[in-house]
TIRO-2110 file (N, C-alpha, C; in Angstrom, 1 decimal):
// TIRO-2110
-21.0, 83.2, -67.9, N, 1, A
-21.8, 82.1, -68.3, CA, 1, A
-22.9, 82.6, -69.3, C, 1, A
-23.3, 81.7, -70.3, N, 2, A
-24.6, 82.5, -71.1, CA, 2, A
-25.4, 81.3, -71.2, C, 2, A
-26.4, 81.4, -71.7, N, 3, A
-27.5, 80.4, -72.1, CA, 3, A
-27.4, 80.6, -74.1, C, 3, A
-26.9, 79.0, -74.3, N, 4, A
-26.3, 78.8, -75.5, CA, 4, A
-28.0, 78.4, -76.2, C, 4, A
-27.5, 78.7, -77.5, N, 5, A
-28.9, 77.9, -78.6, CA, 5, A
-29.0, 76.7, -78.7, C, 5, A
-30.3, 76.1, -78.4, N, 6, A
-30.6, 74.4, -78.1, CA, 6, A
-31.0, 74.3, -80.0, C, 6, A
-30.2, 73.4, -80.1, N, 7, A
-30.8, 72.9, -81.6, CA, 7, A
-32.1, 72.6, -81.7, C, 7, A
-32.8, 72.9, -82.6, N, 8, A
-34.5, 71.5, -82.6, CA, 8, A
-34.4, 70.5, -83.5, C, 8, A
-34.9, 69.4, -83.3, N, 9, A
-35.3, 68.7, -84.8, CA, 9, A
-35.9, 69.4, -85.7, C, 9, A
-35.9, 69.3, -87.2, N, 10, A
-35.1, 68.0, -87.6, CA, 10, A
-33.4, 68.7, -87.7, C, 10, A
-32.9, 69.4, -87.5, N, 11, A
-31.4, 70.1, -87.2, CA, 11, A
-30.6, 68.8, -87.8, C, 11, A
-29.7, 68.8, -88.8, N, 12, A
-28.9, 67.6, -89.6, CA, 12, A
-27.8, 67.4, -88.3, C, 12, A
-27.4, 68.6, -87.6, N, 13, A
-26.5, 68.5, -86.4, CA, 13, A
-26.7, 67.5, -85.4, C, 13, A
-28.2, 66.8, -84.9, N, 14, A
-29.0, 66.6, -83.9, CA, 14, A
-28.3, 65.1, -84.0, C, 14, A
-27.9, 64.6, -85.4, N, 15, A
-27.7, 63.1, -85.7, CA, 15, A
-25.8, 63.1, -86.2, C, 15, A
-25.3, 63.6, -86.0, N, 16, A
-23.9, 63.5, -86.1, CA, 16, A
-23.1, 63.1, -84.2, C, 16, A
-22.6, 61.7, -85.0, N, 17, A
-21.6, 60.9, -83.8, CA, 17, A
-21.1, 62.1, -82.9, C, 17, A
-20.7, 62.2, -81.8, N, 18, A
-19.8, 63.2, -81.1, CA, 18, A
-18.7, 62.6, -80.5, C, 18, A
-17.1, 62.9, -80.7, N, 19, A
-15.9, 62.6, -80.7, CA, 19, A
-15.7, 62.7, -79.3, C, 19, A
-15.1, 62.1, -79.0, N, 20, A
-14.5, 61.9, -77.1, CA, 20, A
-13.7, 63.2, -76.8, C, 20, A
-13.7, 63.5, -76.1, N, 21, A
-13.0, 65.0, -74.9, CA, 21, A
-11.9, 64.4, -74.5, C, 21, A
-10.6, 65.4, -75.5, N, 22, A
-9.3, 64.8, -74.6, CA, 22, A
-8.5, 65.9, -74.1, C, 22, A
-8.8, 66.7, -73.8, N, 23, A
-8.7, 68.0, -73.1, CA, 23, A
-9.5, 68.6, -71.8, C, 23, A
-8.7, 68.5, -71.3, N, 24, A
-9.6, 68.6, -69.7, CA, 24, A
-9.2, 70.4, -68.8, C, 24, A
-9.6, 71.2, -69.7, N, 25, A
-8.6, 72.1, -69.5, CA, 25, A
-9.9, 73.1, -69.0, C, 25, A
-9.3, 74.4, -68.8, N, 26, A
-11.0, 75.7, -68.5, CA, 26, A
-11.3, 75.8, -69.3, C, 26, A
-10.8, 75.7, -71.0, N, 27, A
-12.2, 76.2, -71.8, CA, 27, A
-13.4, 75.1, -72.0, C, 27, A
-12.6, 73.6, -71.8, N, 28, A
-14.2, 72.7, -71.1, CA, 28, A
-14.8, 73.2, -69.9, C, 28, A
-14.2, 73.6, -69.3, N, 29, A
-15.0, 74.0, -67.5, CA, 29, A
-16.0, 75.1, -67.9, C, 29, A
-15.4, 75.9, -68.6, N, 30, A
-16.2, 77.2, -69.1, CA, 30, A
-17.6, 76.6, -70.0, C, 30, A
-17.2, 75.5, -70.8, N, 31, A
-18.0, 75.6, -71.7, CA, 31, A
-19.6, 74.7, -70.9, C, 31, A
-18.8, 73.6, -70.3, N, 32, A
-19.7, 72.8, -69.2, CA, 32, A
-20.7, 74.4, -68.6, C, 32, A
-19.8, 74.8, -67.9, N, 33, A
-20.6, 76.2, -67.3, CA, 33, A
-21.7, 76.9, -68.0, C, 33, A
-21.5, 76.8, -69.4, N, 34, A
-22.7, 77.4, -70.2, CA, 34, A
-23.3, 76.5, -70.4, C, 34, A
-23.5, 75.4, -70.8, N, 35, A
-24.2, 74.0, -70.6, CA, 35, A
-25.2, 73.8, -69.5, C, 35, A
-24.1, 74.3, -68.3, N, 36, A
-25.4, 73.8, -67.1, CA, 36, A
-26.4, 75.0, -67.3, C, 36, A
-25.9, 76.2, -67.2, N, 37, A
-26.7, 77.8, -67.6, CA, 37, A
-28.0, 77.1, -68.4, C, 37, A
-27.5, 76.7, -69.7, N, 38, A
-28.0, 76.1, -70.6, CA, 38, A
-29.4, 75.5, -70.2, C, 38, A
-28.9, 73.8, -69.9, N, 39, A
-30.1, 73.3, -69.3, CA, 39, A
-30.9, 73.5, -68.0, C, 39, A
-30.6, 74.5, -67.2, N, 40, A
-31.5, 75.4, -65.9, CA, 40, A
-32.8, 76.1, -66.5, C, 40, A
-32.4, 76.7, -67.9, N, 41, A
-33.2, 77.8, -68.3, CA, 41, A
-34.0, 77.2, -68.9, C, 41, A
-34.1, 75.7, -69.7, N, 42, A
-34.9, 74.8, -69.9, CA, 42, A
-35.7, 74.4, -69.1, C, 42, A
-37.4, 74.1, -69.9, N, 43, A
-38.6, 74.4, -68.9, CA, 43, A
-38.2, 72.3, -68.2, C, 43, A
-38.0, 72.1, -67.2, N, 44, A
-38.0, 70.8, -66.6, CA, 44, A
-37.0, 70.2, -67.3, C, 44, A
-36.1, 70.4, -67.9, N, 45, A
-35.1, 70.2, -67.5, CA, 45, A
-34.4, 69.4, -67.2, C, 45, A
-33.4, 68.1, -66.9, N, 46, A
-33.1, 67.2, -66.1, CA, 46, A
-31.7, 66.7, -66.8, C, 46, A
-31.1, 67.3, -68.1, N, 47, A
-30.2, 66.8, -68.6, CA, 47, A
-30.1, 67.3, -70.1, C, 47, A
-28.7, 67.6, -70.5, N, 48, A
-28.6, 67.8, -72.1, CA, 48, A
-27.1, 67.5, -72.0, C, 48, A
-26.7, 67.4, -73.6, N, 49, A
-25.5, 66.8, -73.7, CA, 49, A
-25.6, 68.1, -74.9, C, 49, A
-23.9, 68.0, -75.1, N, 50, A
-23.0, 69.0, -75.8, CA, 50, A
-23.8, 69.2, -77.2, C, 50, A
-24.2, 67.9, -77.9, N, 51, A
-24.5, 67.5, -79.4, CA, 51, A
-25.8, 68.8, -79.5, C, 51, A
-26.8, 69.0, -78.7, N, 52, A
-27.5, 69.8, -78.3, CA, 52, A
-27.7, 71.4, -78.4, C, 52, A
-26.5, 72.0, -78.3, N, 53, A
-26.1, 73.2, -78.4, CA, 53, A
-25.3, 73.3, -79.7, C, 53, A
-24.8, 72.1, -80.2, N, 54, A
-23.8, 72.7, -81.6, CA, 54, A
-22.7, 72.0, -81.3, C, 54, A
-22.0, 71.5, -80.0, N, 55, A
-20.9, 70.5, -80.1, CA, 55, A
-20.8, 69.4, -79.8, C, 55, A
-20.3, 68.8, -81.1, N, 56, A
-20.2, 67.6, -81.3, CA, 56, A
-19.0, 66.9, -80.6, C, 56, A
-19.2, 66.9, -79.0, N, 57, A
-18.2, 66.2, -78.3, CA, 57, A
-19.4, 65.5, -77.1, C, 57, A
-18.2, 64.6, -76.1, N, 58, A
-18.8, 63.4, -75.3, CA, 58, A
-19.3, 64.1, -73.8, C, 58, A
-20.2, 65.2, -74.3, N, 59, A
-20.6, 65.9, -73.0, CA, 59, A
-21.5, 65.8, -72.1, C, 59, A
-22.2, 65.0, -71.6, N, 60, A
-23.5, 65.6, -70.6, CA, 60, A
-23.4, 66.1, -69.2, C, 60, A
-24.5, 66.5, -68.7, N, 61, A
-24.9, 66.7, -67.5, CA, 61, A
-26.4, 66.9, -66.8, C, 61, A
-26.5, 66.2, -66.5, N, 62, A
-27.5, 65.5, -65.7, CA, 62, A
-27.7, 65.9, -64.0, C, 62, A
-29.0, 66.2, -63.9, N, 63, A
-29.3, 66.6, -62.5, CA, 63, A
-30.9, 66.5, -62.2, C, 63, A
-31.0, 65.0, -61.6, N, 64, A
-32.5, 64.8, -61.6, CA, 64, A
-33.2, 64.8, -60.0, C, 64, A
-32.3, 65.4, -59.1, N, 65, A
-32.4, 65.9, -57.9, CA, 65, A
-34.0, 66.6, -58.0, C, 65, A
-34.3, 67.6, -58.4, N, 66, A
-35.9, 68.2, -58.2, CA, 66, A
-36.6, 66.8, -58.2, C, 66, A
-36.7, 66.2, -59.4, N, 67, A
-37.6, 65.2, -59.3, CA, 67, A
-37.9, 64.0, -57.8, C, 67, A
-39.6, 63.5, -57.7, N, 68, A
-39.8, 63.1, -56.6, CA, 68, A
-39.8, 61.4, -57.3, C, 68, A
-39.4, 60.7, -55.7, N, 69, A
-39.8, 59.7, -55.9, CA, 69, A
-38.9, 58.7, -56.5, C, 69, A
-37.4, 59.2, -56.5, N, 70, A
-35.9, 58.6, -57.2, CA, 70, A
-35.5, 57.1, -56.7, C, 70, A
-35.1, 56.4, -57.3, N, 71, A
-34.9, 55.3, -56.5, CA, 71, A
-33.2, 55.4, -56.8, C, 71, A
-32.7, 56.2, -57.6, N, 72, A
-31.5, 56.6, -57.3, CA, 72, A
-31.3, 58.3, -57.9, C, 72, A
-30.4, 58.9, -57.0, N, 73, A
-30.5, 59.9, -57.2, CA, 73, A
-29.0, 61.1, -56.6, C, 73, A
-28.0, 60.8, -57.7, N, 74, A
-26.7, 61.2, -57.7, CA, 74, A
-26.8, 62.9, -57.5, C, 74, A
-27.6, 63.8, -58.0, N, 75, A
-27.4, 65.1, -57.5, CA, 75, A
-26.6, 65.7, -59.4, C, 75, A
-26.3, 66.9, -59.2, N, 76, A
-25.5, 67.2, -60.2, CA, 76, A
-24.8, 66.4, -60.9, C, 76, A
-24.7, 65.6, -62.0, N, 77, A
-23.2, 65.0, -62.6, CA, 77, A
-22.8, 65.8, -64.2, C, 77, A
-21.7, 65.7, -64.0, N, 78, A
-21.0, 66.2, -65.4, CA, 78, A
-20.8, 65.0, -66.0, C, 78, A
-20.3, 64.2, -66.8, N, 79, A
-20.5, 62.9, -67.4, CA, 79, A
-19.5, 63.5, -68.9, C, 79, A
-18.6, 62.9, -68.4, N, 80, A
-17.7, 63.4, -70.1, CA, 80, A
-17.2, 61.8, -70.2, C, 80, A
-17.2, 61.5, -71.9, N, 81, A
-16.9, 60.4, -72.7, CA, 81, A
-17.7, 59.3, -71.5, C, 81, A
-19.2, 59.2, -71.2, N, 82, A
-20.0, 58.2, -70.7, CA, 82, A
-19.8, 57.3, -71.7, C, 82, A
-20.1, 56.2, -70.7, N, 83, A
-20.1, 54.2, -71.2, CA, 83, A
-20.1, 53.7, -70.4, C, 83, A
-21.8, 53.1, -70.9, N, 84, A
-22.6, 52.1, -70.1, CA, 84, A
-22.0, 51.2, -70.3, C, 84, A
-21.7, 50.2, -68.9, N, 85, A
-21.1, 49.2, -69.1, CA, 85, A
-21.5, 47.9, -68.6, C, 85, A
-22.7, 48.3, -68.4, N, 86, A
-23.8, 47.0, -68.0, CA, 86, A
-24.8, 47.7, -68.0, C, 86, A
-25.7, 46.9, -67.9, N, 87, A
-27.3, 47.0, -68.1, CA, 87, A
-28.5, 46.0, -67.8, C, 87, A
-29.6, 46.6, -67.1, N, 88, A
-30.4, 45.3, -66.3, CA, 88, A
-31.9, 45.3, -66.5, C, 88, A
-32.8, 44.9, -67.1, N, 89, A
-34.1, 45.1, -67.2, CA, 89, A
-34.9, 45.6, -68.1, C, 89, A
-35.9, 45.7, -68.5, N, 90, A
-36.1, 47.0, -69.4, CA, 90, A
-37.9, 47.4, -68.9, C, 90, A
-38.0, 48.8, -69.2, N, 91, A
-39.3, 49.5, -68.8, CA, 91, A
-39.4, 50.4, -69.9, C, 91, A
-40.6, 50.7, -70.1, N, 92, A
-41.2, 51.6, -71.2, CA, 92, A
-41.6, 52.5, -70.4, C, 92, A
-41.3, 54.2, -70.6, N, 93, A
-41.7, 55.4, -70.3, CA, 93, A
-41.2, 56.3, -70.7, C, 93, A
-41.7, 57.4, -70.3, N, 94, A
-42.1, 58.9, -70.9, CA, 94, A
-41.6, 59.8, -71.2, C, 94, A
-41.1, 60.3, -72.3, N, 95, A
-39.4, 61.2, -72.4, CA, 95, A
-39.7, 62.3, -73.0, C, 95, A
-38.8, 63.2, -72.8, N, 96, A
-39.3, 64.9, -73.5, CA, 96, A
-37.8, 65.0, -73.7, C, 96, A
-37.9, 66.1, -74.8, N, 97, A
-36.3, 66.5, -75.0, CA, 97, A
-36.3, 68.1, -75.4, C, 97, A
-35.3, 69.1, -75.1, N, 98, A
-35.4, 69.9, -75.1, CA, 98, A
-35.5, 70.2, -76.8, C, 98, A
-34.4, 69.0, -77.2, N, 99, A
-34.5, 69.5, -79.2, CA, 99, A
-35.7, 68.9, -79.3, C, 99, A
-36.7, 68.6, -79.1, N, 100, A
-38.2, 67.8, -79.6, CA, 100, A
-39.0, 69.1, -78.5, C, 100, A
-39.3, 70.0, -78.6, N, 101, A
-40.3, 70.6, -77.8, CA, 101, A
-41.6, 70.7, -77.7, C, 101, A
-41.9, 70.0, -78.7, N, 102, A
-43.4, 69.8, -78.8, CA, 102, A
-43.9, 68.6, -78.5, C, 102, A
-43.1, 67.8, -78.4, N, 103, A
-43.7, 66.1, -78.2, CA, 103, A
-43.1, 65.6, -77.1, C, 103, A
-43.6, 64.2, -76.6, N, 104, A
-43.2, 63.7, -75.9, CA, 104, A
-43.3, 62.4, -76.5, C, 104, A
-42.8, 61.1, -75.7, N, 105, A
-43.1, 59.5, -76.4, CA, 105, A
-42.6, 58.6, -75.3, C, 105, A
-43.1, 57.4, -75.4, N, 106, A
-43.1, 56.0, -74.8, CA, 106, A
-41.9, 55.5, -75.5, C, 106, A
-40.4, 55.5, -74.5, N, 107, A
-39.2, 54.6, -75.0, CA, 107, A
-38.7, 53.6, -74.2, C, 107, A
-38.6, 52.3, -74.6, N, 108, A
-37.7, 51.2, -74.0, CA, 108, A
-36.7, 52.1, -73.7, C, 108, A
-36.1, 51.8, -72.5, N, 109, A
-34.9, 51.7, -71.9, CA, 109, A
-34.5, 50.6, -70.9, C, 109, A
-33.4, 50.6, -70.4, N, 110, A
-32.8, 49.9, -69.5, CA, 110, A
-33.1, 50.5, -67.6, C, 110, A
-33.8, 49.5, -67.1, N, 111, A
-34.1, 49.9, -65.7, CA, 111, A
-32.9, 50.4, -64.9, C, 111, A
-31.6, 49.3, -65.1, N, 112, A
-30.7, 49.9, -64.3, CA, 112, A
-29.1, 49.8, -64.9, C, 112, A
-28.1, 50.8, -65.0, N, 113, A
-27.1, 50.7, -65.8, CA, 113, A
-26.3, 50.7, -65.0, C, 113, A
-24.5, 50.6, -65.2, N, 114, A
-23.6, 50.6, -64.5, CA, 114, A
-22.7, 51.8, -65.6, C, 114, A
-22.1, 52.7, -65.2, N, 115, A
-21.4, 53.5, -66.4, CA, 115, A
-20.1, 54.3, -65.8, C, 115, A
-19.5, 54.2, -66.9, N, 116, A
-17.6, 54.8, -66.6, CA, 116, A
-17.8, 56.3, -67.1, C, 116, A
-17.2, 57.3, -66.6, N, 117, A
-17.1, 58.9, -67.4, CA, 117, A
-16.1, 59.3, -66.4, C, 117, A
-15.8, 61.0, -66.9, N, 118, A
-14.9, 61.4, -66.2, CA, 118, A
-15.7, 62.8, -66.1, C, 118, A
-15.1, 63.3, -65.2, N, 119, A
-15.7, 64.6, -64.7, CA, 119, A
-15.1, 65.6, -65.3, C, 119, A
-15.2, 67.3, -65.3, N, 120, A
-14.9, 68.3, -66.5, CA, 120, A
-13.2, 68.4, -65.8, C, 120, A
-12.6, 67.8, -64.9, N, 121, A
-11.7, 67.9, -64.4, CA, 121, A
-10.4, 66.5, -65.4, C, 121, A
-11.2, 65.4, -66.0, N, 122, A
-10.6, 64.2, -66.1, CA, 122, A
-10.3, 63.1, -65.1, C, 122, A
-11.3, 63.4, -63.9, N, 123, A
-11.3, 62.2, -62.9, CA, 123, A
-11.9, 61.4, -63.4, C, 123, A
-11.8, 60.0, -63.4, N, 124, A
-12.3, 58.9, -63.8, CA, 124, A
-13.6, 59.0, -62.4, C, 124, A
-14.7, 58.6, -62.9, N, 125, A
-16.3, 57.9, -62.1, CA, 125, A
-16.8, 56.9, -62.5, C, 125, A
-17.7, 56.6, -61.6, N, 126, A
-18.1, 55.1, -61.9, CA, 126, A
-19.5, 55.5, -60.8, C, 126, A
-20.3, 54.5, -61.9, N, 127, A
-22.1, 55.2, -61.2, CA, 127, A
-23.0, 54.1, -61.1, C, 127, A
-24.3, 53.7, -60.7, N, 128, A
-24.9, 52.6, -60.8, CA, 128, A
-26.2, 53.8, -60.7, C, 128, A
-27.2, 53.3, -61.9, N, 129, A
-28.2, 54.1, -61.7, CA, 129, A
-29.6, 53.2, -62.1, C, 129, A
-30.4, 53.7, -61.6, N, 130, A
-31.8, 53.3, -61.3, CA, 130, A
-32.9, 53.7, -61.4, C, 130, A
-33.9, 53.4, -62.3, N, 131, A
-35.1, 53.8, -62.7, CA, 131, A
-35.0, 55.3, -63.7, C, 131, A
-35.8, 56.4, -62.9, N, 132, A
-35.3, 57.8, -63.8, CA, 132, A
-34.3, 58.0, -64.0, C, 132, A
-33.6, 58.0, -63.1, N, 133, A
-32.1, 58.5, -63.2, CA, 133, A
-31.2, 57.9, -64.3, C, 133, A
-31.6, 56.5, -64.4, N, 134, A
-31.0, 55.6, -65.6, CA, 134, A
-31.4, 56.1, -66.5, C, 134, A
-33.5, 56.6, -67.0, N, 135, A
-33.5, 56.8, -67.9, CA, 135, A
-33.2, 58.1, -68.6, C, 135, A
-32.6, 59.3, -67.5, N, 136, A
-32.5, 60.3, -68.1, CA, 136, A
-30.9, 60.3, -68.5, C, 136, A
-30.1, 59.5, -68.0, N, 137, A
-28.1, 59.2, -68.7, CA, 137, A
-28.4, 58.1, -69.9, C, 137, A
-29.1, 57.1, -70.4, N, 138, A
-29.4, 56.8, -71.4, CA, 138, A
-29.9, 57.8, -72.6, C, 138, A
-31.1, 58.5, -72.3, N, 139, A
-31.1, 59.8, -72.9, CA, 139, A
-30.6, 60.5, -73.3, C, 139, A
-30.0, 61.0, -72.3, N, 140, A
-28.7, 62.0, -72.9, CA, 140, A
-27.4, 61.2, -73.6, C, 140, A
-27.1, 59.9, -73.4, N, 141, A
-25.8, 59.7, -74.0, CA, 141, A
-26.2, 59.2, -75.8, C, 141, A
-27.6, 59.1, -76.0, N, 142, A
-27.8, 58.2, -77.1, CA, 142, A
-27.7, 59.8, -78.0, C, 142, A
-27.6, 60.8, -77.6, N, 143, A
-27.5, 62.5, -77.6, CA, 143, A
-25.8, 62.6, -78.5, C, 143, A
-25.2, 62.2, -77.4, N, 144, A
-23.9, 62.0, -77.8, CA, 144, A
-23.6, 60.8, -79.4, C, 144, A
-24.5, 59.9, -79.6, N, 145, A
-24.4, 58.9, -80.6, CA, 145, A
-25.4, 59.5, -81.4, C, 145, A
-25.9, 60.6, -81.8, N, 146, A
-26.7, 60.8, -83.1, CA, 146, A
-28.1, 60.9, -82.7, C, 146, A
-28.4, 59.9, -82.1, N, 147, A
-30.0, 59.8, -81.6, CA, 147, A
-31.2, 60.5, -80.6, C, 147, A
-31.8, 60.5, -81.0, N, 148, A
-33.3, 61.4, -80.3, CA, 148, A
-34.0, 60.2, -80.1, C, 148, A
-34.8, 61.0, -78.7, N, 149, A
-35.6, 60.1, -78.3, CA, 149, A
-37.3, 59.2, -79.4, C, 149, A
-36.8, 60.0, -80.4, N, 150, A
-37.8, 59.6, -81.7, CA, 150, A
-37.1, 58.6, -82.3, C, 150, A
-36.1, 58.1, -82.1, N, 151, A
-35.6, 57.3, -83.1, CA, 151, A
-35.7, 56.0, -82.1, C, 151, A
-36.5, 56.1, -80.9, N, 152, A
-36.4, 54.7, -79.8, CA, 152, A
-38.1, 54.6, -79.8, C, 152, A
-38.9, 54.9, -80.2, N, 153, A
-40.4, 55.0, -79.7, CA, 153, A
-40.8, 53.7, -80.1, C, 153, A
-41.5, 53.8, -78.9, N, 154, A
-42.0, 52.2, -78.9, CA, 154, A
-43.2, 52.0, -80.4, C, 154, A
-43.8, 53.1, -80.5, N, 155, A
-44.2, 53.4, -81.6, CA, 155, A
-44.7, 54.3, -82.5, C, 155, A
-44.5, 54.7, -83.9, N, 156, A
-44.7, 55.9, -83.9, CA, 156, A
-46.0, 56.3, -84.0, C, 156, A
-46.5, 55.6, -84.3, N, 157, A
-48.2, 55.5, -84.6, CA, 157, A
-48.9, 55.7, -83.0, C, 157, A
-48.6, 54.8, -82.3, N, 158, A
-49.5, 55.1, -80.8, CA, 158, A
-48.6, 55.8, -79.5, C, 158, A
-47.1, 55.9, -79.9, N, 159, A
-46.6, 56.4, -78.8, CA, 159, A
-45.6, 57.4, -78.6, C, 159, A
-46.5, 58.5, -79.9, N, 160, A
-45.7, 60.0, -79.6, CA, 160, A
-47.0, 60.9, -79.6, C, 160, A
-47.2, 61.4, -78.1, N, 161, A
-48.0, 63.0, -77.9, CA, 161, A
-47.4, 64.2, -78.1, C, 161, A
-48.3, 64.8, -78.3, N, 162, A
-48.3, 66.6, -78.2, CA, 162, A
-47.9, 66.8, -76.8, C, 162, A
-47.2, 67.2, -76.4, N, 163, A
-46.5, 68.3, -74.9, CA, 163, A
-47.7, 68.9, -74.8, C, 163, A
-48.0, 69.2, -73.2, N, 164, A
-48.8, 69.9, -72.9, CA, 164, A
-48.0, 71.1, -72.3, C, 164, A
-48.3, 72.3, -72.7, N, 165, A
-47.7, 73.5, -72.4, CA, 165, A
-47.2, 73.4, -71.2, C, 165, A
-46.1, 74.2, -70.6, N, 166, A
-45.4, 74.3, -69.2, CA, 166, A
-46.4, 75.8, -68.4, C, 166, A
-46.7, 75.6, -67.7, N, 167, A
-47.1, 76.6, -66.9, CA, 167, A
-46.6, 77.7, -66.1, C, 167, A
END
């Protein structure tokens, strides 16, 4: 396993569509494997997708288990070719990205999703998520479509801060 290079903004890579996974074989298992490596070594941490490191395929993985206070809370997921397939609510809050390391911002998202993926194996899943958890698989999948959490801010003028250093 190694710890791969996180792209930053403005990186032209950060904004290119990523192609569906039709291969479900070990050099995805391997590659997943450096991915999770990947996002561990990231300070808080809670999710990155493939687009992130340099490939442009339908990758994430998500693990918002540390975090307190879940109102849903799946543990580890691998998430290949995610699609939200419902959606319920909407809340404004607080998002960091590993490619944006300096900032943070205020984004609409959706309170609670329903979404289809398959695991690094090609088992089909099916998930219902809630509050954080929702907003950190929205996050990462808008990753997979080109987008940063800069391109959702509720505003750019009043609702992107400076990161306060990690300790």
């Amino acid at each position: 396993m190694a710890v791969l290079e996180i792209l930053a903004y403005p990186d032209p890579r950060l904004t290119q569509e990523s192609q569906p996974v039709t291969e479900f074989d070990s050099a995805l298992r391997a590659f997943v494997a450096d991915l999770e490596e990947t996002m561990r070594a990231g300070p808080g941490a809670v999710g990155i997708a493939a687009p992130q490191v340099g490939r442009v395929q339908r990758i994430v993985i998500i693990d918002c288990s540390g975090k307190k206070n879940l109102v849903s809370d799946h543990g580890r997921m691998v998430l290949i070719n995610p699609e939200i397939t419902e959606w319920e609510g909407y809340a404004v809050g607080r998002e960091g990205c590993l490619s944006v390391p300096d900032f943070t911002g205020n984004v609409i998202r959706a309170e609670r999703i329903m979404l289809e993926a398959c695991n690094e194996y090609g088992e089909p899943l099916q998930f219902k998520f809630e509050g954080y958890e929702a907003r950190a698989v929205q996050h990462e999948i808008d990753h997979l479509d080109g987008l940063l959490f800069l391109d959702r801010l509720v505003s750019r003028r009043n609702d992107l801060f400076k990161r306060k250093p990690y300790k």
